[in-house]
VMD Tcl script that draws the C-alpha trace (Angstrom):
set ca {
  {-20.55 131.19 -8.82}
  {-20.02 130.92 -12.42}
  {-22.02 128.47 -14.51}
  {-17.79 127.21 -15.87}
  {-17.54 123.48 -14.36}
  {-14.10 123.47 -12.91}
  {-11.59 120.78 -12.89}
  {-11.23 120.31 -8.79}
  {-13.70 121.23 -6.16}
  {-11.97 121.78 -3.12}
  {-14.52 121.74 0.03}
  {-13.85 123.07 3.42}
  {-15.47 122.72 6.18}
  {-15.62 125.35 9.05}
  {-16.48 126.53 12.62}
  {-14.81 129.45 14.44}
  {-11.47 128.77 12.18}
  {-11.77 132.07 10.46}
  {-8.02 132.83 10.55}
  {-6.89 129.40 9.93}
  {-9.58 129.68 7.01}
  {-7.74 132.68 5.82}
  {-4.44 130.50 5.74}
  {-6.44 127.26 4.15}
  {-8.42 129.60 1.10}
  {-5.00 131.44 0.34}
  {-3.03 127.78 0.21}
  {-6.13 126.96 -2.47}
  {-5.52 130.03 -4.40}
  {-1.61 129.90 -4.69}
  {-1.94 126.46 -6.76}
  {-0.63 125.89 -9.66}
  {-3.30 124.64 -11.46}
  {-5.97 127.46 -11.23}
  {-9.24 125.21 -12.69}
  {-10.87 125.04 -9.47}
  {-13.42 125.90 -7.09}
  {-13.76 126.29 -3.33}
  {-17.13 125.57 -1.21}
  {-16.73 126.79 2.20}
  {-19.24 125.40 4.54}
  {-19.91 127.61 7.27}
  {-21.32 126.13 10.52}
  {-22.66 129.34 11.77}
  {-19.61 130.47 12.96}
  {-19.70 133.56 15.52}
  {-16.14 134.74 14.68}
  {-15.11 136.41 11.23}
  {-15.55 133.67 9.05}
  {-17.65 135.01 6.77}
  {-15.48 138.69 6.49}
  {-12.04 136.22 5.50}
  {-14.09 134.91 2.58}
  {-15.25 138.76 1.65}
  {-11.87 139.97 2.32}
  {-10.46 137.30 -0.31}
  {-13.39 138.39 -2.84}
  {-12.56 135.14 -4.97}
  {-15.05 134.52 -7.74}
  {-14.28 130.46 -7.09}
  {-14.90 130.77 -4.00}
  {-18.08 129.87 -2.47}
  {-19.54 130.33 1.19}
  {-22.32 128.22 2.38}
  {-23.92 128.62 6.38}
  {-25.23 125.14 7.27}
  {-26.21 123.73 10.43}
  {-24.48 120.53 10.45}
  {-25.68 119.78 14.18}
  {-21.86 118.13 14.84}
  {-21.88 115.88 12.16}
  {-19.03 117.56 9.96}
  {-20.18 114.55 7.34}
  {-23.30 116.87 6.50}
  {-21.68 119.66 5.60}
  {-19.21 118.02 3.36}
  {-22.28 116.40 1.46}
  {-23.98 119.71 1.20}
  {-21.21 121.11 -0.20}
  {-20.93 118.08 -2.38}
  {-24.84 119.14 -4.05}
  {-22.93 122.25 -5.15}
  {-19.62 120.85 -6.89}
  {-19.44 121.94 -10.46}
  {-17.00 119.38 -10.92}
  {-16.35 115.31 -11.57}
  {-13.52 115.78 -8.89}
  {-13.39 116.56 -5.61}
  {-10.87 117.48 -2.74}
  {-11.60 117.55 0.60}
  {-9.29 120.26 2.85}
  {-10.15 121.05 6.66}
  {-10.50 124.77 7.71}
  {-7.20 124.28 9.60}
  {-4.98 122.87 6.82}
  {-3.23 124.03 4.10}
  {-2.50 122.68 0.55}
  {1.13 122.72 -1.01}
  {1.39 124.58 -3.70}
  {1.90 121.91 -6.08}
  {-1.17 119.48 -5.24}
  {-4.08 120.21 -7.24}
  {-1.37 120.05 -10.22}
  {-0.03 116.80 -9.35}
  {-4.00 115.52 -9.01}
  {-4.82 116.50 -12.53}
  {-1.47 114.52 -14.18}
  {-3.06 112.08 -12.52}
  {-6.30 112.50 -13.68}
  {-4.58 112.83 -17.48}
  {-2.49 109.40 -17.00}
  {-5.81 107.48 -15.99}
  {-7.93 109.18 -18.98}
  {-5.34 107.39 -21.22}
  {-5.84 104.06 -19.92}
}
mol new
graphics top color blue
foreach p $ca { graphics top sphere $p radius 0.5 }
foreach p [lrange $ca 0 end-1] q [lrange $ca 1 end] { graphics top cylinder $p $q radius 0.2 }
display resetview
């Protein structure tokens, strides 16, 4: 990862989704608004999680293997510690993200800067 502190921090969450992963990361990179990065927490998955991620070959994109011992919570805090950002989004491994939603988050984030 770059030292740049992006805009968004999208974290995701994963076990044995690697193709639904491949869906999820590729949702994340058609956005609009391209000021973002991606932590993918990997729960030592035995499928090809981690080859989707190297297949993508996304600078902002991030792989993490974590034991999170079935408490999903864990991994999303440990992927918290590594957010370069003040904003975070949270998207399961089996989900996707229209293309327009991190753009509509940051006119949000610009109307409640000018309060």
């Amino acid at each position: 990862m770059s030292n740049h502190q992006s805009l968004v921090t999208i974290v995701i969450p994963t076990y044995n989704q690697a193709d639904f992963l491949r869906e999820a990361l590729h949702s994340v990179i058609n956005q609009d608004l391209a000021d973002w990065q991606a932590v993918v927490v990997n729960n030592h998955s035995t499928d090809h999680t981690k080859d989707v991620v190297a297949e993508i070959a996304d600078p902002r994109i991030q792989i993490i293997d974590f034991s999170n011992e079935g408490i999903i919570a864990a991994s999303r805090n440990l992927a918290l510690v590594q957010a370069t950002s003040s904003f975070v989004a949270f998207l399961d491994s089996d989900d996707e993200l229209k293309p327009q939603t991190l753009e509509r988050f940051n006119f949000r984030i610009k109307e409640n800067r000018r309060i």
